[in-house]
C-alpha positions as CSV (number, residue, x, y, z in Angstrom):
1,X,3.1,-7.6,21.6
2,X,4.8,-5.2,23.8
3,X,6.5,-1.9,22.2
4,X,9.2,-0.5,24.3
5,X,9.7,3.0,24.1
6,X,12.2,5.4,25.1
7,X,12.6,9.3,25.3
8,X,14.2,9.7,22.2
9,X,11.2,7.1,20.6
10,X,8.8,9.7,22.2
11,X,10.7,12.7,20.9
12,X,10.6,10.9,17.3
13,X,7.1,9.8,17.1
14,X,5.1,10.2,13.7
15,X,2.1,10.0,11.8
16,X,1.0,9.8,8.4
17,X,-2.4,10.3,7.3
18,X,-2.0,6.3,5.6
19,X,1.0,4.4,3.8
20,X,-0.5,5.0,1.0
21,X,-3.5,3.6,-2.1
22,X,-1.6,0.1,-2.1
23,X,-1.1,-0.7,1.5
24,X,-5.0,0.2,1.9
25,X,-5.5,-2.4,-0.9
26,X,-3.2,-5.2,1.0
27,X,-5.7,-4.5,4.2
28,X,-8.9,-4.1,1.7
29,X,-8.3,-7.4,0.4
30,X,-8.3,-8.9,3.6
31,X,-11.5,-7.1,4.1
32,X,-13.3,-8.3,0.7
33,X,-12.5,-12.1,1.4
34,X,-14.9,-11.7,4.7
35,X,-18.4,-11.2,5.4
36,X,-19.5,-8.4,7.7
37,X,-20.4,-4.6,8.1
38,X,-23.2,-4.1,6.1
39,X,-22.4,-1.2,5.2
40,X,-19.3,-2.6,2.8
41,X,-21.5,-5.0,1.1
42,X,-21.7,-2.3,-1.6
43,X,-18.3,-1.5,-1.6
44,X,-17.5,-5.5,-2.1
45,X,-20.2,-5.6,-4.8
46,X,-19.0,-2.7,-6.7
47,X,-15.3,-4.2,-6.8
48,X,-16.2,-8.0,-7.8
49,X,-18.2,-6.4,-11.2
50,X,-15.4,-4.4,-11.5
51,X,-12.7,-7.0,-11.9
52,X,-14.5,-9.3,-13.9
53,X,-12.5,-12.1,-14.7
54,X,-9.7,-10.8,-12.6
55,X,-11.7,-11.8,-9.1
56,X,-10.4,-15.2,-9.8
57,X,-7.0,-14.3,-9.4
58,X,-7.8,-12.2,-6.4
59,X,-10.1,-14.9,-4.7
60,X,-6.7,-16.9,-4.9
61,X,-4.6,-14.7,-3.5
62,X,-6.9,-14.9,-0.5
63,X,-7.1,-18.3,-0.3
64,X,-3.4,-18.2,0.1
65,X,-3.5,-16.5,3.0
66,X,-0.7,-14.3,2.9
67,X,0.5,-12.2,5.5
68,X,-0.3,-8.4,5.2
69,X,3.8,-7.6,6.0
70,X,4.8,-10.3,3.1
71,X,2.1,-8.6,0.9
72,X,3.3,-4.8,1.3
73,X,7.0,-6.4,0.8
74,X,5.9,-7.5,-2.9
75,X,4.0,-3.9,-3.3
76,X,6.5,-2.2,-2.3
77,X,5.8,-0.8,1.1
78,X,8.2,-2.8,3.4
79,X,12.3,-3.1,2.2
80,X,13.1,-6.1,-0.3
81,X,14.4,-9.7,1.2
82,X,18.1,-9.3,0.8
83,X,18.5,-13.0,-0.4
84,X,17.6,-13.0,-4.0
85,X,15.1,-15.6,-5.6
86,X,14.3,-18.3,-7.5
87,X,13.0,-18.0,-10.4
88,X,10.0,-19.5,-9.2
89,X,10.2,-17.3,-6.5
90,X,10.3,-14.2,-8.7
91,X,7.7,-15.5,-10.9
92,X,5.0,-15.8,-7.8
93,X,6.3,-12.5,-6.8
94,X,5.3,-10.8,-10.1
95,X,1.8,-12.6,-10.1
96,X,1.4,-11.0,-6.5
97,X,2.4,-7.3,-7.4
98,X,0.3,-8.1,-10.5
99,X,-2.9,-9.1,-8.8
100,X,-2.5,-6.6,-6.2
101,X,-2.1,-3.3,-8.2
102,X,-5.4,-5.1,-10.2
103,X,-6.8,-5.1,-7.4
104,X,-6.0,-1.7,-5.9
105,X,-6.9,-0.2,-9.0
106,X,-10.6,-1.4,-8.9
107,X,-11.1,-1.7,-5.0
108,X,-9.1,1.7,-3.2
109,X,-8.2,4.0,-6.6
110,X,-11.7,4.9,-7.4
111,X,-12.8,5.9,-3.7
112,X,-9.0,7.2,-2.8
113,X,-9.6,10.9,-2.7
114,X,-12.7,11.0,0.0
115,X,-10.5,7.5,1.5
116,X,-7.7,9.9,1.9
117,X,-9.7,12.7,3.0
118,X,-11.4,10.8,6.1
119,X,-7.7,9.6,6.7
120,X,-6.2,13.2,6.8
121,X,-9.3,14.2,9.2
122,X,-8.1,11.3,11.6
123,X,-4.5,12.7,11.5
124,X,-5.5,16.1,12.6
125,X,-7.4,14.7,15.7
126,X,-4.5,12.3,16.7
127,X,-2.3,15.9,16.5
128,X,-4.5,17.8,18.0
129,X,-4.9,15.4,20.9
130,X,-1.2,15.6,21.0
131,X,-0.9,18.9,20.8
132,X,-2.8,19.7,23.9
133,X,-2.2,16.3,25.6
134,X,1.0,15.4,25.1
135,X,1.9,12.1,23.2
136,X,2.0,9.9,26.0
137,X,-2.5,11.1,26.1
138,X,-1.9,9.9,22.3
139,X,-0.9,6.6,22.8
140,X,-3.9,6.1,25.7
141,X,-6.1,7.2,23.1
142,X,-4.8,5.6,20.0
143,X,-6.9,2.8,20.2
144,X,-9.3,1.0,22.3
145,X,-7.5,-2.7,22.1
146,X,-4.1,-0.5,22.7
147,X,-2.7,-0.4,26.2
148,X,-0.2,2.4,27.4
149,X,1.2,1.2,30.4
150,X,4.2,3.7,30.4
151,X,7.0,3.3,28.8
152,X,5.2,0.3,26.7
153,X,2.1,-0.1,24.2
154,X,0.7,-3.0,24.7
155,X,-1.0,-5.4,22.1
156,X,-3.0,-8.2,23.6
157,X,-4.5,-9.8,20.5
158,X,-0.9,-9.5,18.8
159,X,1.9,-12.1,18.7
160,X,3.5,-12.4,22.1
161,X,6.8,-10.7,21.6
162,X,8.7,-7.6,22.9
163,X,9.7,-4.9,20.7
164,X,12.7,-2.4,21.3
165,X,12.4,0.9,19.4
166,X,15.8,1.5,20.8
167,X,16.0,5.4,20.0
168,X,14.3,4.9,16.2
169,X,10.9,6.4,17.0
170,X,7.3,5.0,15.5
171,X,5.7,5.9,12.2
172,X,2.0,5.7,13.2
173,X,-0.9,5.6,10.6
174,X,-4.3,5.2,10.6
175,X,-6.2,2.7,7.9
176,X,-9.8,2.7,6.5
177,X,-9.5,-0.9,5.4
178,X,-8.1,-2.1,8.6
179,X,-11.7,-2.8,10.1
180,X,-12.0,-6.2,12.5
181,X,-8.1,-6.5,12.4
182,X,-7.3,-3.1,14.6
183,X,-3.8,-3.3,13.4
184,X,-0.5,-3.9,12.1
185,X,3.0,-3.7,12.9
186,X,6.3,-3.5,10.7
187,X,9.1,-3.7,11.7
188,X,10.7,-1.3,8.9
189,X,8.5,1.1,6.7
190,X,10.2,1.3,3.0
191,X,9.6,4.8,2.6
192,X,10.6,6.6,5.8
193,X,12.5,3.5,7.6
194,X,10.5,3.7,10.6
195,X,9.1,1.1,12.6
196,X,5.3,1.5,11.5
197,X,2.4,0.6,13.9
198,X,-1.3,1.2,11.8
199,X,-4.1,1.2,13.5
200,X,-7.8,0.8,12.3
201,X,-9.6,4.1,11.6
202,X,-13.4,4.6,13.9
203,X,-15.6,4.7,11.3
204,X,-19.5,4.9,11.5
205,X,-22.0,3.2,8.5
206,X,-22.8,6.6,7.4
207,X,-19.5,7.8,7.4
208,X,-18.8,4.4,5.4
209,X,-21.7,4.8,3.2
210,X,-20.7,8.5,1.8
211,X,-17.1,7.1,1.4
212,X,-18.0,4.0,-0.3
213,X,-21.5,3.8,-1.8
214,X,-20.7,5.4,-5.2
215,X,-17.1,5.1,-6.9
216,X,-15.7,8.7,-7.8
217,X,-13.2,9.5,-10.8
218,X,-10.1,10.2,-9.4
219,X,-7.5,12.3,-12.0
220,X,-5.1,11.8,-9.4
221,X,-5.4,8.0,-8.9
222,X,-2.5,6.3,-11.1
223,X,0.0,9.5,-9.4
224,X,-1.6,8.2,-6.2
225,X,-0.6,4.6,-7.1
226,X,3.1,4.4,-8.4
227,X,4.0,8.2,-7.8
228,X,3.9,11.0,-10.1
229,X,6.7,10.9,-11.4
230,X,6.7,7.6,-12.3
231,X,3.1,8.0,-13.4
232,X,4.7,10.6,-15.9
233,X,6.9,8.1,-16.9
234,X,4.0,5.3,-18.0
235,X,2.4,7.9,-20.0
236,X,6.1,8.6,-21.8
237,X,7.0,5.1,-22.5
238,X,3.2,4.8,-24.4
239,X,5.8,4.8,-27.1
240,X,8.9,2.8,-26.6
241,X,12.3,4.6,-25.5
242,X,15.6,4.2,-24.1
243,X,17.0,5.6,-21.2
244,X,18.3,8.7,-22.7
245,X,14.8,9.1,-24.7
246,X,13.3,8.8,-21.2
247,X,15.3,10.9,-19.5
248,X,14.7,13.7,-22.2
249,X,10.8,13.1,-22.1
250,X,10.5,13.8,-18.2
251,X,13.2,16.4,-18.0
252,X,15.3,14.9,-15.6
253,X,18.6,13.7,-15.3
254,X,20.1,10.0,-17.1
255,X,20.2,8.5,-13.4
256,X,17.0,9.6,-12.3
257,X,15.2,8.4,-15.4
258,X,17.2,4.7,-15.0
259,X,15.8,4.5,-11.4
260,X,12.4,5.1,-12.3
261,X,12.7,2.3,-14.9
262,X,13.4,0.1,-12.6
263,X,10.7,0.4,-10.2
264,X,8.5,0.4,-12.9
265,X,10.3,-3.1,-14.5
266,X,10.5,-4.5,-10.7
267,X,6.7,-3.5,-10.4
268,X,5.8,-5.4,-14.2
269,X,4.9,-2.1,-15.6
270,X,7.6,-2.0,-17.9
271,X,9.7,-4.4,-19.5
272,X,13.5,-3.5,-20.5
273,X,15.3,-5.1,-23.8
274,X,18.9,-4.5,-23.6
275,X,21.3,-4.5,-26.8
276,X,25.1,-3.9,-26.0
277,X,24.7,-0.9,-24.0
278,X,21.4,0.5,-24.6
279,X,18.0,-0.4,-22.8
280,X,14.7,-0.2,-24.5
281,X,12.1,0.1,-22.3
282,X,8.3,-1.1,-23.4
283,X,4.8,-1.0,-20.9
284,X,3.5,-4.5,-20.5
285,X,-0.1,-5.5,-20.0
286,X,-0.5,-5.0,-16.9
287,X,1.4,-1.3,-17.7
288,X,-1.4,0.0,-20.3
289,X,-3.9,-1.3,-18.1
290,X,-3.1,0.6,-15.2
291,X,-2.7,3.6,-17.8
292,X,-6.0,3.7,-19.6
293,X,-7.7,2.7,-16.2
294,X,-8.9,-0.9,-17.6
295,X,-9.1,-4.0,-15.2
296,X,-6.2,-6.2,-15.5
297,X,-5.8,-10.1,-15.3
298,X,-2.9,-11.4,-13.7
299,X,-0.7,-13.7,-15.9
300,X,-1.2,-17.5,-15.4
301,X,2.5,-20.0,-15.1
302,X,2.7,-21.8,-18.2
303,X,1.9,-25.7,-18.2
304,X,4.2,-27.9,-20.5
């Protein structure tokens, strides 16, 4: 892969410390289907006791084989498919988001603070080296199986293609659970709209055992996982409301609290019952699960 870069790409260049608890877990499951690196042998152990029955699900999802990009589209991390789909469509869709937020909750959520931490600590020394560099001595540096061969970043172990940034810049990010895969492009980041490139953190065994070896409470972790507003929202609907009744229990405005809703419904967090003009809005499952911090087995299709 080639990414061609212009002045105004340059001027626009970005970097987060990570895209966030569920893309980790899209790059962590890649990582727990493998063998290798000792050092998360503890980390793999500690999440297949921790799902329970729930691995099975996840063990499928791996088989499937996925791609990472089709996987952040479900969670949420890359823009929807404009073409709507089938029921079917929407059905394995759901199972997906279900198994993956399982997942995330059990293998990224417990470990996310010191994860985040170590990610923030990267960022600083990509800005630093930018800072007294430049950003071109950024993009030498990025990574060793990266390439700047001015004005293009080169990929070799990436799908032969050439990509044209055309004046929209680069989100960059680095990624714990990225490890033997060195990265991953998007074409379009949900959040921010950027191209994204991620790129695999360095990480030692003993920085990786201190991260990993014993899972940590995290107060912040379901705020870290759907946002905190809509976090807020989870806890309000422990007792069913409508829109209005939402709106009221968060303080925000009608449209605001309707929004949320629906990320949450789109997510299987919430389900809505609608009479005549009013919505009812209820946690599922998979909702209280994520709320009271229990594992979570994805729904199976029914079999006539």
């Amino acid at each position: 892969m080639r990414i061609h870069f212009t002045v105004e790409d340059l001027a626009r260049l970005r970097m987060v410390a990570s895209l966030g608890p569920v893309a980790e877990s899209v790059f962590a499951l890649d990582l727990f289907g493998r063998t290798g690196g000792a050092f998360f042998n503890v980390w793999r152990r500690h999440v297949r006791d921790r799902l329970g029955e729930g691995v099975r699900n996840v063990e499928q999802l791996i088989r499937e084989r996925r791609a990472s990009a089709e996987l952040l589209e479900m969670a949420g991390r890359s823009p929807d498919r404009a073409a709507p789909r089938s029921p079917a469509e929407e059905w394995t869709s759901r199972r997906v988001t279900a198994t993956m937020l399982g997942f995330c909750q059990v293998a990224v959520l417990p470990y996310w603070s010191r994860v985040r931490g170590h990610l923030e600590s990267e960022r600083e020394v990509y800005g630093r080296i930018a800072i007294t560099n430049g950003v071109e001595c950024l993009l030498e540096t990025l990574h060793p199986r990266l390439c700047w061969n001015p004005p293009v970043l080169e990929i070799p172990d990436a799908e032969d293609r050439d990509v044209h940034l055309n004046g929209r810049g680069l989100l960059l990010s680095p990624s714990l659970f990225l490890q033997g895969r060195n990265h991953l492009f998007l074409d379009r980041e949900n959040e921010t709209g950027l191209p994204a490139l991620v790129v695999s953190a360095p990480c030692t065994s003993a920085v990786m055992s201190d991260l990993m070896e014993t899972p940590a409470p995290d107060d912040e972790a379901l705020g870290a996982l759907v946002g905190h507003t809509r976090a807020a929202a989870l806890q309000a609907l422990t007792e069913s409301c409508t829109t209005g009744g939402l709106s009221e229990r968060l303080g925000i405005s009608l449209a605001g609290a309707s929004k949320h809703a629906t990320v949450l419904r789109k997510a299987g967090l919430i389900t809505t019952a609608r009479n005549r003009n009013t919505a009812l809005h209820t946690l599922t499952s998979l909702g209280m699960a994520l709320l009271h911090g229990e594992p979570f087995t994805a729904p199976q299709p029914q079999r006539n």
